[in-house]
C-alpha positions in Angstrom: -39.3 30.6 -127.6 -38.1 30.0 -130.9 -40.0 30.6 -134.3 -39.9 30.3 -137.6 -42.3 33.5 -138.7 -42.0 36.6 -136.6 -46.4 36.5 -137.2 -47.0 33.5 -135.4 -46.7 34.6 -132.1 -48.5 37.7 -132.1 -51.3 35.6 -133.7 -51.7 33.2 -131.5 -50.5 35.3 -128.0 -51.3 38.8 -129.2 -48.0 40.2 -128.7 -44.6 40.3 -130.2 -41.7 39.2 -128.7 -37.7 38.7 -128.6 -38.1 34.7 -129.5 -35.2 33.6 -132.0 -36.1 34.0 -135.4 -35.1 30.8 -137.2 -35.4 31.9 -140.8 -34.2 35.3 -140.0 -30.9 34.7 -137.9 -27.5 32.6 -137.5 -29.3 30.4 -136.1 -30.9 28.4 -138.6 -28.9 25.3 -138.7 -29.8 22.1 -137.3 -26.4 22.4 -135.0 -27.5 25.8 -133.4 -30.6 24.7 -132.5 -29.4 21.8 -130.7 -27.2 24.8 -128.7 -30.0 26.8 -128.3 -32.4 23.8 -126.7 -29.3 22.4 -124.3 -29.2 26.1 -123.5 -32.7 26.9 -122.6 -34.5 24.8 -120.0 -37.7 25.0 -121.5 -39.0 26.5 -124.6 -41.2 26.5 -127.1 -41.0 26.6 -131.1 -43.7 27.7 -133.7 -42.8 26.5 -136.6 -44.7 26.7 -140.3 -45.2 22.6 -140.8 -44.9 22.7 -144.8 -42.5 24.6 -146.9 -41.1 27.3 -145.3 -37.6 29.1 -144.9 -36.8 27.0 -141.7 -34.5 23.9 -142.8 -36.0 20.6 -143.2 -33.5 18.7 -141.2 -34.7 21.4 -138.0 -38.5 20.2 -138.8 -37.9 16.6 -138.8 -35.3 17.1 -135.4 -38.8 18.7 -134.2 -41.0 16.3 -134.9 -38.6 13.4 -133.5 -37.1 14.8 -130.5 -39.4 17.3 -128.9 -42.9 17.0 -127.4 -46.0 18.1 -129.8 -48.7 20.6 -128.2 -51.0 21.1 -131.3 -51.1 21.9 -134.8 -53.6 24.8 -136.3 -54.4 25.1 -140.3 -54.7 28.7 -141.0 -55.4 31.5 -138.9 -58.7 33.7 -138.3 -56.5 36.6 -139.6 -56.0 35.1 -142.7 -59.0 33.1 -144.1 -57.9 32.9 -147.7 -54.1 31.6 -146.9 -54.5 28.2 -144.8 -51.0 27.1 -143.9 -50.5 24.6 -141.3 -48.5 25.9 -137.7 -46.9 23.7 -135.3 -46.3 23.9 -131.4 -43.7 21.9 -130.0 -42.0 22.4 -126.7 -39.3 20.8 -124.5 -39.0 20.2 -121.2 -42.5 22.0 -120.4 
């Protein structure tokens, strides 16, 4: 799993987890990810879809290359701060 905000994925699966953290890690270039997808046979990334940390050109690789699952706007946990978050996938 890759994601953007270390949140995310306790929000939405309840727990936290050893997923790469784009925003936080060496691997926040549009190259690495690339790496990190041939790598992996499957995966998943949570990603915040507006203006976030994680490079644009990652997002838009995202959007164009792998498959969409579903998009959320805000969270139950935070009610007054309504941010969309993406789910994309590959090879699921």
């Amino acid at each position: 799993m890759i994601n953007d905000t270390p949140d995310a994925e306790n929000w939405y699966f309840g727990r936290y987890s050893n997923a790469y953290f784009m925003k936080f890690t060496p691997y926040g270039s549009l190259e690495n990810f690339k790496k990190i997808i041939k790598n992996q046979p499957q995966g998943l990334l949570i990603m915040e879809d507006w203006e976030s940390l994680l490079p644009e050109d990652i997002k838009q690789y995202a959007k164009k290359n792998l498959k969409f699952e579903f998009k959320i706007i805000g969270l139950k946990e935070a009610p007054n701060d309504l941010w969309p978050l993406a789910l994309y996938s590959w090879e699921i």
